[in-house]
Gaussian input, Z-matrix of N, CA and C with variables (Angstrom, degrees):
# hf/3-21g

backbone

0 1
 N
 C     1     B1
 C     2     B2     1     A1
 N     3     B3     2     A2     1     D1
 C     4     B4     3     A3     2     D2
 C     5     B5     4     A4     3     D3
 N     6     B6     5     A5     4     D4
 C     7     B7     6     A6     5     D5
 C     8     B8     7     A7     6     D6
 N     9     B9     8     A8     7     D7
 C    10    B10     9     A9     8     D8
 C    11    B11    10    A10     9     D9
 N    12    B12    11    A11    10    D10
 C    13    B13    12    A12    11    D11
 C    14    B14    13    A13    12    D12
 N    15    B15    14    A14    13    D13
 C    16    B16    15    A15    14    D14
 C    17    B17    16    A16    15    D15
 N    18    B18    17    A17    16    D16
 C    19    B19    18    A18    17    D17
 C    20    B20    19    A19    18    D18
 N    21    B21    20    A20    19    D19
 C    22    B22    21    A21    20    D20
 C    23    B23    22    A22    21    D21
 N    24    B24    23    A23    22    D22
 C    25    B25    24    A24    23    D23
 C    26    B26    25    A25    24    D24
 N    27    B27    26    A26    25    D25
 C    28    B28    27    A27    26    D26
 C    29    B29    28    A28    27    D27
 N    30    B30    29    A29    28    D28
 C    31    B31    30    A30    29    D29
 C    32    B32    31    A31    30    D30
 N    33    B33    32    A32    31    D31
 C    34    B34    33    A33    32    D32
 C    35    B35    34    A34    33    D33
 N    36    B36    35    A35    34    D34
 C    37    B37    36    A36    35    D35
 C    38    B38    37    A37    36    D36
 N    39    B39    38    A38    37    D37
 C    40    B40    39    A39    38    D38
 C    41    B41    40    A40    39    D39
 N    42    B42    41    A41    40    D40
 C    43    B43    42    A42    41    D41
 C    44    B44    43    A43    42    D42
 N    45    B45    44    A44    43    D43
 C    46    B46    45    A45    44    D44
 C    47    B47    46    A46    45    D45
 N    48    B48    47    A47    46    D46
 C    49    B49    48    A48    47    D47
 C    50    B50    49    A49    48    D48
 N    51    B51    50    A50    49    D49
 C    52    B52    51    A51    50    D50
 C    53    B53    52    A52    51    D51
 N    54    B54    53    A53    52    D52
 C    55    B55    54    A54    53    D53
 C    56    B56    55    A55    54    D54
 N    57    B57    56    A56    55    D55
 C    58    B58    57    A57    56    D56
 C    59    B59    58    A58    57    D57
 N    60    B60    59    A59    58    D58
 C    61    B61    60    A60    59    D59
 C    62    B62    61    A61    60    D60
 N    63    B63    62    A62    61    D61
 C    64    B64    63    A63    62    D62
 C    65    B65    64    A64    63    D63
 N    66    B66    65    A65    64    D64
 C    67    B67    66    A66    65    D65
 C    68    B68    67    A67    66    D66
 N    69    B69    68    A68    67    D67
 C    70    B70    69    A69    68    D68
 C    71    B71    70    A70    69    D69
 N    72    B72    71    A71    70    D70
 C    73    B73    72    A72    71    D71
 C    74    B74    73    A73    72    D72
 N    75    B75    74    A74    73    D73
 C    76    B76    75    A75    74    D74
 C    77    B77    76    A76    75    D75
 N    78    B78    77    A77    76    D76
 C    79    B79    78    A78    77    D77
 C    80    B80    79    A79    78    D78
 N    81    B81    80    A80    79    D79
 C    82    B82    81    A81    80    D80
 C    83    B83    82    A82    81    D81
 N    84    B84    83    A83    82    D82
 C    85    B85    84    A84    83    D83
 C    86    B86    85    A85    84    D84
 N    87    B87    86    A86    85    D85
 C    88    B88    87    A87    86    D86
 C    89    B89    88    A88    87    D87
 N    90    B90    89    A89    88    D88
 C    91    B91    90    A90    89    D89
 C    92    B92    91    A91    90    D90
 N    93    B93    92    A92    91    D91
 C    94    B94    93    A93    92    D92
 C    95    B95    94    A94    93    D93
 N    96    B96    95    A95    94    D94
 C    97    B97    96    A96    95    D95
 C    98    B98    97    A97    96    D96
 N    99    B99    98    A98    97    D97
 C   100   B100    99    A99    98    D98
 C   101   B101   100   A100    99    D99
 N   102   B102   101   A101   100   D100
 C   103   B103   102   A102   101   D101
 C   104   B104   103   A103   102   D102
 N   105   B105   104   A104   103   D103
 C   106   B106   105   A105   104   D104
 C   107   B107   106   A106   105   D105
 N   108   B108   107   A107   106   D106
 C   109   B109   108   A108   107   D107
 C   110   B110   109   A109   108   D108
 N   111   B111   110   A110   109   D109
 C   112   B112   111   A111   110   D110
 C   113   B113   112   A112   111   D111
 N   114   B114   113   A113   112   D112
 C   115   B115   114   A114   113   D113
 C   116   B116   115   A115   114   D114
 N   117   B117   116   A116   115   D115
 C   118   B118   117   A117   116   D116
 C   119   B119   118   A118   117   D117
 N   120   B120   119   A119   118   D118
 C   121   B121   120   A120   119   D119
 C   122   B122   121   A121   120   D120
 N   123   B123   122   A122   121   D121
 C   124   B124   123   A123   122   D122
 C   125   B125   124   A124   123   D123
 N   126   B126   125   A125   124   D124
 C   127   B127   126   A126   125   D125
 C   128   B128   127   A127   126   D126
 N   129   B129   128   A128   127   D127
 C   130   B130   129   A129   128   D128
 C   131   B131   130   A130   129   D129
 N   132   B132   131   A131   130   D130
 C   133   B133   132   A132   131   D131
 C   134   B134   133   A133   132   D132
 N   135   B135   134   A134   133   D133
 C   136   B136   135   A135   134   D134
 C   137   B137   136   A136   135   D135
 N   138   B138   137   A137   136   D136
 C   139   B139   138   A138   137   D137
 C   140   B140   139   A139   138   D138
 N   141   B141   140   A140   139   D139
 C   142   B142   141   A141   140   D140
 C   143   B143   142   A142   141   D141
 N   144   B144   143   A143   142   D142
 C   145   B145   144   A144   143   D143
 C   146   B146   145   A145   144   D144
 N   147   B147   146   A146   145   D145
 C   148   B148   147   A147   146   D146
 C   149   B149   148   A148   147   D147
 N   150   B150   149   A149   148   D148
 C   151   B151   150   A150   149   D149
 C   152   B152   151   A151   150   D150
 N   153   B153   152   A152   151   D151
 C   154   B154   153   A153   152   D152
 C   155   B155   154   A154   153   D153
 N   156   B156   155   A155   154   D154
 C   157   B157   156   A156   155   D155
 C   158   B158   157   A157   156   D156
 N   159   B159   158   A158   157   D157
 C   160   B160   159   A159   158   D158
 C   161   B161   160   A160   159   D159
 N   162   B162   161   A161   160   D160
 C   163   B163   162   A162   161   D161
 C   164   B164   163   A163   162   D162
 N   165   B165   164   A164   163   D163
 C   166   B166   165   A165   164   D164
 C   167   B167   166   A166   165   D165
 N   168   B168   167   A167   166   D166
 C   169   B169   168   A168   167   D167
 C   170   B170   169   A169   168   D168
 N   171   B171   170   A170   169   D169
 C   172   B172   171   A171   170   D170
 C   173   B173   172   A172   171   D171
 N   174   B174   173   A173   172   D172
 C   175   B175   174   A174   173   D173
 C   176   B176   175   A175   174   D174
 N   177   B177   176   A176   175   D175
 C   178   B178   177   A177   176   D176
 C   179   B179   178   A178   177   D177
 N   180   B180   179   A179   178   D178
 C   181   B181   180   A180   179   D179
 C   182   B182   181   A181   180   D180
 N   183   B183   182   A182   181   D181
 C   184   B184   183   A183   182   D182
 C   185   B185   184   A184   183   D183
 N   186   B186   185   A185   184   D184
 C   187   B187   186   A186   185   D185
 C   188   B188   187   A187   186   D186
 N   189   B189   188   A188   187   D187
 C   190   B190   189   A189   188   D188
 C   191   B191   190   A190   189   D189
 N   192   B192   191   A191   190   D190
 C   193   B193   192   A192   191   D191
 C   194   B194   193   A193   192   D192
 N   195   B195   194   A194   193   D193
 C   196   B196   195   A195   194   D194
 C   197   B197   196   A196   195   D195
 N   198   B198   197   A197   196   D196
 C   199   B199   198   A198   197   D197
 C   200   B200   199   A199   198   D198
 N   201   B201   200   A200   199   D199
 C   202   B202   201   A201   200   D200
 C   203   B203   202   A202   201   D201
 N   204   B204   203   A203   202   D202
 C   205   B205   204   A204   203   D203
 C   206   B206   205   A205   204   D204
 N   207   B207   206   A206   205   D205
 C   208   B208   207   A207   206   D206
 C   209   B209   208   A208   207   D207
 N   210   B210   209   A209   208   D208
 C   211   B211   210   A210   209   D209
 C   212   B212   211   A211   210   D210
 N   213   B213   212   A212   211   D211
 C   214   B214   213   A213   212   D212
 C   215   B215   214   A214   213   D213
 N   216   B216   215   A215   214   D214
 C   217   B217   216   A216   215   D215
 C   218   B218   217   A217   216   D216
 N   219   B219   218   A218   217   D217
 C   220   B220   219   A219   218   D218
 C   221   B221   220   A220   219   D219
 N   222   B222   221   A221   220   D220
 C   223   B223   222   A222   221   D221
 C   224   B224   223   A223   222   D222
 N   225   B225   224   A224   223   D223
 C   226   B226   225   A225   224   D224
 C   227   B227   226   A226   225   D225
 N   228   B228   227   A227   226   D226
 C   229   B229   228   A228   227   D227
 C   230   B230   229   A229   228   D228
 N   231   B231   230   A230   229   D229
 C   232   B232   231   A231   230   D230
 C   233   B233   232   A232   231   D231
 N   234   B234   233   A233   232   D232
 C   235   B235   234   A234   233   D233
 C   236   B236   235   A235   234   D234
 N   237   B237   236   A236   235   D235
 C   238   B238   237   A237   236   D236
 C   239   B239   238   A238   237   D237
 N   240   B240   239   A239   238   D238
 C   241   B241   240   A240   239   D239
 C   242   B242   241   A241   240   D240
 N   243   B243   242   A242   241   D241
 C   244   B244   243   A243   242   D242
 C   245   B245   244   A244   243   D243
 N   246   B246   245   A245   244   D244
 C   247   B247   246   A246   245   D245
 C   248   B248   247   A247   246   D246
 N   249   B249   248   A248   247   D247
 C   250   B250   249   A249   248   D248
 C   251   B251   250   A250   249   D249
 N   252   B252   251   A251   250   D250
 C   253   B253   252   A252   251   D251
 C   254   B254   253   A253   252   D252
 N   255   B255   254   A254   253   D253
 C   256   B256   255   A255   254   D254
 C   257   B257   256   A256   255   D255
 N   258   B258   257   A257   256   D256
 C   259   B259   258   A258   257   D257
 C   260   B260   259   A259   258   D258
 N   261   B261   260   A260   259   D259
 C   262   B262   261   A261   260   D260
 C   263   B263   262   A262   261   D261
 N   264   B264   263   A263   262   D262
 C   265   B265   264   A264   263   D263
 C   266   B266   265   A265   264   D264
 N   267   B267   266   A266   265   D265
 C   268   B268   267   A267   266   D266
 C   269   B269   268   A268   267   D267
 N   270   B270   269   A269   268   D268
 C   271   B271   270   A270   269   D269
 C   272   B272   271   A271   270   D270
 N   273   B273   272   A272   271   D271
 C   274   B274   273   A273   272   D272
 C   275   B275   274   A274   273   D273
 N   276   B276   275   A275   274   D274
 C   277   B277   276   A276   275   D275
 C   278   B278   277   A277   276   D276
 N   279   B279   278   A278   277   D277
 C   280   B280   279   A279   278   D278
 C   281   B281   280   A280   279   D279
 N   282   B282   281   A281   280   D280
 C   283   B283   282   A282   281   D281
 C   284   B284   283   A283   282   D282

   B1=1.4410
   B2=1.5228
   B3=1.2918
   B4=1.5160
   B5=1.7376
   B6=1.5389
   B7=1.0562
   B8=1.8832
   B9=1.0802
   B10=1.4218
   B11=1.7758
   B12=1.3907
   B13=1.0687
   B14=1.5065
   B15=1.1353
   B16=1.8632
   B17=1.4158
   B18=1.4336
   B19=2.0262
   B20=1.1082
   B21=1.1356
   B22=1.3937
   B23=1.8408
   B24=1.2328
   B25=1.9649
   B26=1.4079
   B27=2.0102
   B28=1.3243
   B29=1.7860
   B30=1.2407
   B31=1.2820
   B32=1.1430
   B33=1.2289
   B34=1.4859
   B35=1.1184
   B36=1.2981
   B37=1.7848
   B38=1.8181
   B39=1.1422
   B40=1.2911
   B41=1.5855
   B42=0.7120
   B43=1.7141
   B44=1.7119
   B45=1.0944
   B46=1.5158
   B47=0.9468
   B48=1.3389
   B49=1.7425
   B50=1.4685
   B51=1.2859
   B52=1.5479
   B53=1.9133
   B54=0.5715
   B55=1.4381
   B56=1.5183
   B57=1.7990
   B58=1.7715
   B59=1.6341
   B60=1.7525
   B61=1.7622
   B62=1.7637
   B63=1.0481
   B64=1.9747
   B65=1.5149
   B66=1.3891
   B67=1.5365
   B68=1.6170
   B69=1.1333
   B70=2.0990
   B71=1.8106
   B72=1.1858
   B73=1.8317
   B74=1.8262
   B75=1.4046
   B76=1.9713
   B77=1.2664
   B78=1.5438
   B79=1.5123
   B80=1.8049
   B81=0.9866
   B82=1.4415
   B83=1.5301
   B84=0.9286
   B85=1.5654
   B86=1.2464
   B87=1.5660
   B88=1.4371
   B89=1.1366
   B90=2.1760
   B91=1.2090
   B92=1.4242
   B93=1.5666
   B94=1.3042
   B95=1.9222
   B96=1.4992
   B97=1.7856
   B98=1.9343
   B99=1.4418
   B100=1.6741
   B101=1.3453
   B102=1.6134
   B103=1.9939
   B104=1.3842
   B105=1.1692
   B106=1.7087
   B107=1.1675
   B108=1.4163
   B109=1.1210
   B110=1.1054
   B111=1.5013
   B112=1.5825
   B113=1.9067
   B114=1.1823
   B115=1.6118
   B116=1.7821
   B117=1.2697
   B118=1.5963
   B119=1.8449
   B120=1.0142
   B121=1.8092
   B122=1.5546
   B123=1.3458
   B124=1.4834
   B125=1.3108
   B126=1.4945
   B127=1.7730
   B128=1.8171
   B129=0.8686
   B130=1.6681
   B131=1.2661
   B132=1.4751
   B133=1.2577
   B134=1.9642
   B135=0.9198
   B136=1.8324
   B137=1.3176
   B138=1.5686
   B139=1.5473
   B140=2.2703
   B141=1.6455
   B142=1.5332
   B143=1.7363
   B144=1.4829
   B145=1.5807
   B146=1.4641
   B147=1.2859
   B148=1.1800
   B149=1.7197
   B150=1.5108
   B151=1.5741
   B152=1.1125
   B153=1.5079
   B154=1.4537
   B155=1.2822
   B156=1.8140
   B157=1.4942
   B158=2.1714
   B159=0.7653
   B160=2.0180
   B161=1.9106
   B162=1.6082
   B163=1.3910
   B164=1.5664
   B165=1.4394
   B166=1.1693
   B167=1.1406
   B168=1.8137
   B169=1.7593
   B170=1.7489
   B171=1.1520
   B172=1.6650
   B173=1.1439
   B174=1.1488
   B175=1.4254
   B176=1.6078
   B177=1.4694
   B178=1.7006
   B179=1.4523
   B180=1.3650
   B181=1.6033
   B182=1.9047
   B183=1.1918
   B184=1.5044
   B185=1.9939
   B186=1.2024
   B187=1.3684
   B188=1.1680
   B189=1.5170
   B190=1.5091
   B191=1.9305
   B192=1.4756
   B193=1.6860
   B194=1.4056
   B195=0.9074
   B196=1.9971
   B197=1.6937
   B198=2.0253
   B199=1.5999
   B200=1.6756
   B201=0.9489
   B202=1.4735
   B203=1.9636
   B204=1.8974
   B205=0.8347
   B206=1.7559
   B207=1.6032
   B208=1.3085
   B209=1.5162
   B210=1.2872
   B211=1.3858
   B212=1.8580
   B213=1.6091
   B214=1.1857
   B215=1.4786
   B216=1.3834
   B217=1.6440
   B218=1.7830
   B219=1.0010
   B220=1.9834
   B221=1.0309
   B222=1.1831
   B223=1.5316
   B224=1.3010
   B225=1.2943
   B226=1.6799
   B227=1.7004
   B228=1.1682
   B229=1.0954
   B230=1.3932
   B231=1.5751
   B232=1.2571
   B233=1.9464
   B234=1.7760
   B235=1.3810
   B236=1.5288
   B237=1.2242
   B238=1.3732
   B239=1.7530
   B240=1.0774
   B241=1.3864
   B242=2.0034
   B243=1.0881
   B244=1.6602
   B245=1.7819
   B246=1.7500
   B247=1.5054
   B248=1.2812
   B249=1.1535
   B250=1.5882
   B251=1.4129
   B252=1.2265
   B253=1.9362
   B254=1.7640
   B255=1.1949
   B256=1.6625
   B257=1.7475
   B258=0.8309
   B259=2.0545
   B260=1.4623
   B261=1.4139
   B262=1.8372
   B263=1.7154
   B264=1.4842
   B265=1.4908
   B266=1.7491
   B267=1.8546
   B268=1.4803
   B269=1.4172
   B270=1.4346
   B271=0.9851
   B272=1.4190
   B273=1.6634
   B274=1.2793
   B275=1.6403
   B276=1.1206
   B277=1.2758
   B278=2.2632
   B279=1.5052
   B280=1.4264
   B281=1.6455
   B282=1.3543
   B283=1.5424
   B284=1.4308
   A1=108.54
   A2=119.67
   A3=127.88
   A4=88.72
   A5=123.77
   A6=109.04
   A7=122.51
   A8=127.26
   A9=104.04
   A10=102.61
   A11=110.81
   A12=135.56
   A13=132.45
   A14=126.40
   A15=110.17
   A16=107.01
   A17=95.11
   A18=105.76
   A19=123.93
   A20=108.99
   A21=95.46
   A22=113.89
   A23=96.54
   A24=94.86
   A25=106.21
   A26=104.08
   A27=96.94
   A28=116.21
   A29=118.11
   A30=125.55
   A31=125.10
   A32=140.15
   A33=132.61
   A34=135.22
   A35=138.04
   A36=139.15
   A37=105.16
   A38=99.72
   A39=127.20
   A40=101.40
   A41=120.04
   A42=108.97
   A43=123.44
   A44=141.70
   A45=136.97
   A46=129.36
   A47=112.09
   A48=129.72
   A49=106.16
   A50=106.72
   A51=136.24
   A52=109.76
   A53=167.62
   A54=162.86
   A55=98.42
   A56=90.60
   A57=93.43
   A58=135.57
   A59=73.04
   A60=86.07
   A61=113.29
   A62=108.56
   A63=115.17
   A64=90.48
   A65=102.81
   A66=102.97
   A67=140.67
   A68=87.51
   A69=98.83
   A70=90.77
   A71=110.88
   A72=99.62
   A73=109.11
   A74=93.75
   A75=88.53
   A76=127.94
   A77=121.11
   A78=113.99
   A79=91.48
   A80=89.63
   A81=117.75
   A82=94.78
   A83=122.17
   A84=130.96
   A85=138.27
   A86=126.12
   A87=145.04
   A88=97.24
   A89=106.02
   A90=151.62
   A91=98.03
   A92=103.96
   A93=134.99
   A94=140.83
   A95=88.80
   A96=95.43
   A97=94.62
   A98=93.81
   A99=95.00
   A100=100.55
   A101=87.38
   A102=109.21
   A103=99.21
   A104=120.24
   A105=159.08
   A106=85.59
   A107=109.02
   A108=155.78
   A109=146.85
   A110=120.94
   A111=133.78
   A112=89.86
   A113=111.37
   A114=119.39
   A115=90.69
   A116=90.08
   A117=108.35
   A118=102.93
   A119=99.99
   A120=99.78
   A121=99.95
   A122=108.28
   A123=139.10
   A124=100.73
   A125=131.36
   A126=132.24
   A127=89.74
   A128=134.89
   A129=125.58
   A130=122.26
   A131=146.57
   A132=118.69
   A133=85.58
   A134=119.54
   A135=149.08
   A136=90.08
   A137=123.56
   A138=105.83
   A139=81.90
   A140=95.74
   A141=96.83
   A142=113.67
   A143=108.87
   A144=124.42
   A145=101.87
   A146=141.89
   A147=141.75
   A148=109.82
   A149=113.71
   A150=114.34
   A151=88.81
   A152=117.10
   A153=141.83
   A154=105.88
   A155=126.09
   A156=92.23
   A157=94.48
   A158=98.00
   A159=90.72
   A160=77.96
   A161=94.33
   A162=103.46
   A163=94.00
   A164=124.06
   A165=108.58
   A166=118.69
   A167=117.30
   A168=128.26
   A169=94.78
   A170=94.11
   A171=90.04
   A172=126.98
   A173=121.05
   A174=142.61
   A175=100.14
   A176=116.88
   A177=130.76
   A178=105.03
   A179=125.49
   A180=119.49
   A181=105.63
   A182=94.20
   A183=118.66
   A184=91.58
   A185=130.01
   A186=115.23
   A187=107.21
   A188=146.66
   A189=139.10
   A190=78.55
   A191=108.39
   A192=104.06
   A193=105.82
   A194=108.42
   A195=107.28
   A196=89.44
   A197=82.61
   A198=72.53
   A199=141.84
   A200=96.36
   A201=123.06
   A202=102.14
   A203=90.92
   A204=119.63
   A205=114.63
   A206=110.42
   A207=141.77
   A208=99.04
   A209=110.88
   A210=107.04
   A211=125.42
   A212=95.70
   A213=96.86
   A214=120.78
   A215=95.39
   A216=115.55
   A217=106.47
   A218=99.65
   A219=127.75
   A220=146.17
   A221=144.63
   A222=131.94
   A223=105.35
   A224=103.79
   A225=95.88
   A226=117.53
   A227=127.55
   A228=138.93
   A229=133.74
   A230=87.15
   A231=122.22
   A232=123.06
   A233=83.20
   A234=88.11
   A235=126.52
   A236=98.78
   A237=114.01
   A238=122.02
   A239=103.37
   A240=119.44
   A241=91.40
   A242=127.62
   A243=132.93
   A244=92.59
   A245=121.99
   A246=113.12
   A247=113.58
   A248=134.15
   A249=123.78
   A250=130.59
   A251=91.77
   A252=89.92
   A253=97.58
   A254=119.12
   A255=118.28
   A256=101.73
   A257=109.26
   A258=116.86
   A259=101.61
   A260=109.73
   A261=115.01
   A262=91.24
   A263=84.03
   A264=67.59
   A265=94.02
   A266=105.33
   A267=113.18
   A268=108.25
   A269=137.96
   A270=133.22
   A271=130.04
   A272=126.44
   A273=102.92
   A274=104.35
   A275=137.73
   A276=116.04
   A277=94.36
   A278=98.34
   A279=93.53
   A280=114.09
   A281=123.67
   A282=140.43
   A283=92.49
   D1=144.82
   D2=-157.62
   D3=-116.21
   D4=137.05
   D5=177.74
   D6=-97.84
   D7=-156.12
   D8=-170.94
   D9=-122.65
   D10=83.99
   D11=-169.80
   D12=-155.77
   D13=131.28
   D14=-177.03
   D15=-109.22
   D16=128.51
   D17=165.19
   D18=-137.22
   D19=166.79
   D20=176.15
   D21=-126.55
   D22=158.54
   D23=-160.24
   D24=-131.37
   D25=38.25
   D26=170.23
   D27=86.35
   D28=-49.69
   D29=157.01
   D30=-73.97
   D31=11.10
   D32=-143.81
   D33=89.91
   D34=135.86
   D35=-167.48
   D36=-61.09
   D37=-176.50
   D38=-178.66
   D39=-137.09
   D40=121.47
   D41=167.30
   D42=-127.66
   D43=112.51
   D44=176.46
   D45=-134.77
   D46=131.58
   D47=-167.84
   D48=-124.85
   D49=158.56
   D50=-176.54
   D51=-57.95
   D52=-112.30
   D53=-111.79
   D54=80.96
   D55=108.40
   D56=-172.23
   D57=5.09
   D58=68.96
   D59=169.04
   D60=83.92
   D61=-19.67
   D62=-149.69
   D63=-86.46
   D64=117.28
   D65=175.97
   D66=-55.31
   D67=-5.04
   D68=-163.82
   D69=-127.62
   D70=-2.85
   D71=175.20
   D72=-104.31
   D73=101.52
   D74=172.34
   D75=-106.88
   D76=151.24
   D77=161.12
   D78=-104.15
   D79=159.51
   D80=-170.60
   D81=-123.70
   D82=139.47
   D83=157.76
   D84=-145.18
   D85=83.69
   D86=173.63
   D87=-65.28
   D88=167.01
   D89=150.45
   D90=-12.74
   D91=-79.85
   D92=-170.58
   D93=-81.58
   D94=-18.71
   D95=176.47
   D96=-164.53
   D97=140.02
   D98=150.14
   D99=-95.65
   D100=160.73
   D101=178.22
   D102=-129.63
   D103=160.43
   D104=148.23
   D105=-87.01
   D106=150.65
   D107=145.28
   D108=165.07
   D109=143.59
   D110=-107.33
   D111=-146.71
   D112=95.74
   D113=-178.86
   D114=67.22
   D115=-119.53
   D116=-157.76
   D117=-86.32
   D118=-1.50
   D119=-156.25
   D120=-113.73
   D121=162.53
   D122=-170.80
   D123=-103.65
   D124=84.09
   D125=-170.95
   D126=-93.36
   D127=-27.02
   D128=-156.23
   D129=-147.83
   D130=125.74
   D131=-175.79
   D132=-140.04
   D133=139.21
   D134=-150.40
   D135=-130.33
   D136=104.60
   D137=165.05
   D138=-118.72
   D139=-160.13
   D140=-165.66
   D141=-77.67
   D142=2.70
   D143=-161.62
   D144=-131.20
   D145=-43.83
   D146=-149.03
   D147=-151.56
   D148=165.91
   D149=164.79
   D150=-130.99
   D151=163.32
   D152=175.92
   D153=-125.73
   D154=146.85
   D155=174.16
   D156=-139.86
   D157=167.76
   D158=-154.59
   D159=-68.70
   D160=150.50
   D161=-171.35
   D162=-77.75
   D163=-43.76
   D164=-159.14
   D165=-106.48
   D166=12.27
   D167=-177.54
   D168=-106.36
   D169=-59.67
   D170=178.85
   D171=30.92
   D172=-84.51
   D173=-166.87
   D174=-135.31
   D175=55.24
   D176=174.67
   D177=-68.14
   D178=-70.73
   D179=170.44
   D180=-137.70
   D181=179.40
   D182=-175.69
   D183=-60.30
   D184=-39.44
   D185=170.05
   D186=-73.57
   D187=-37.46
   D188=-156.93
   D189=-63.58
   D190=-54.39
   D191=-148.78
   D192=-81.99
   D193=30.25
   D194=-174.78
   D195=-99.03
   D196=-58.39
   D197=176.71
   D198=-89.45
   D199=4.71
   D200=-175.40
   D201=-56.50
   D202=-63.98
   D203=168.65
   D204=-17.63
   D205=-72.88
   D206=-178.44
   D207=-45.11
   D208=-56.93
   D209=-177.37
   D210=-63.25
   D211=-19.92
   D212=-179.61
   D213=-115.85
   D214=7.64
   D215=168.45
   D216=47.95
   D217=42.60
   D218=160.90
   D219=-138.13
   D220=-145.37
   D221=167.47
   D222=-127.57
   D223=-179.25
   D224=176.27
   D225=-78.54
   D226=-22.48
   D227=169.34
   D228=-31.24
   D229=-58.39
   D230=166.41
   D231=-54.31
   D232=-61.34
   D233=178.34
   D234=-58.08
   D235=-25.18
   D236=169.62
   D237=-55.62
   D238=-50.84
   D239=-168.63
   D240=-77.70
   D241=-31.50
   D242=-174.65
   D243=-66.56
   D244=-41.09
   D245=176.98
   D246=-87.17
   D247=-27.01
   D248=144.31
   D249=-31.58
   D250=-59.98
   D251=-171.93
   D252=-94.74
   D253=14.95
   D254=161.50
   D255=75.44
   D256=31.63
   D257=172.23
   D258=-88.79
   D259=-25.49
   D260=178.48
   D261=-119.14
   D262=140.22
   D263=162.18
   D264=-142.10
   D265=154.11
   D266=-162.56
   D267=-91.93
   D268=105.43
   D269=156.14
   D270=-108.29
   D271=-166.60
   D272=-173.28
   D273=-95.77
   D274=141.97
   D275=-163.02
   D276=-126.48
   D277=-2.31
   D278=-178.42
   D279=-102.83
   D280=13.64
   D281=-159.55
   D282=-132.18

């Protein structure tokens, strides 16, 4: 879990904000990847080539995917069809 604060550690910042306002929905934004995340969990990870999306949060409830959604500026439909044809691919992203 990433907390809701920006620093920096010498490598580059960390930066994370709310998802309109909603306290438990974050983007995270590293050097190296943006993240989703949704309470305690890792729903999305955005690097400059690919998205990943947590195999088993993904699609956790109708709030994970509202905002999920937001982060991925689609629907679920869509996103669906991106892990089908392997454009997402599902790994574990909270282990």
């Amino acid at each position: 879990m990433i907390k809701n604060k920006t620093s920096s550690y010498g490598i580059g910042y960390v930066k994370v904000k709310n998802i309109n306002n909603r306290p438990n929905q974050f983007i995270i934004s590293t050097p190296d990847a943006e993240y989703f995340q949704s309470y305690d969990s890792v729903i999305a990870m955005r690097t400059e080539n690919k998205i990943y999306l947590d195999e088993n949060y993904w699609d956790y409830s109708t709030t994970t995917g509202k905002y999920r959604n937001i982060f991925l500026n689609e629907n679920k439909k869509l996103t669906e069809t991106k892990i089908k044809n392997n454009t997402y691919l599902l790994v574990d992203l909270n282990n």
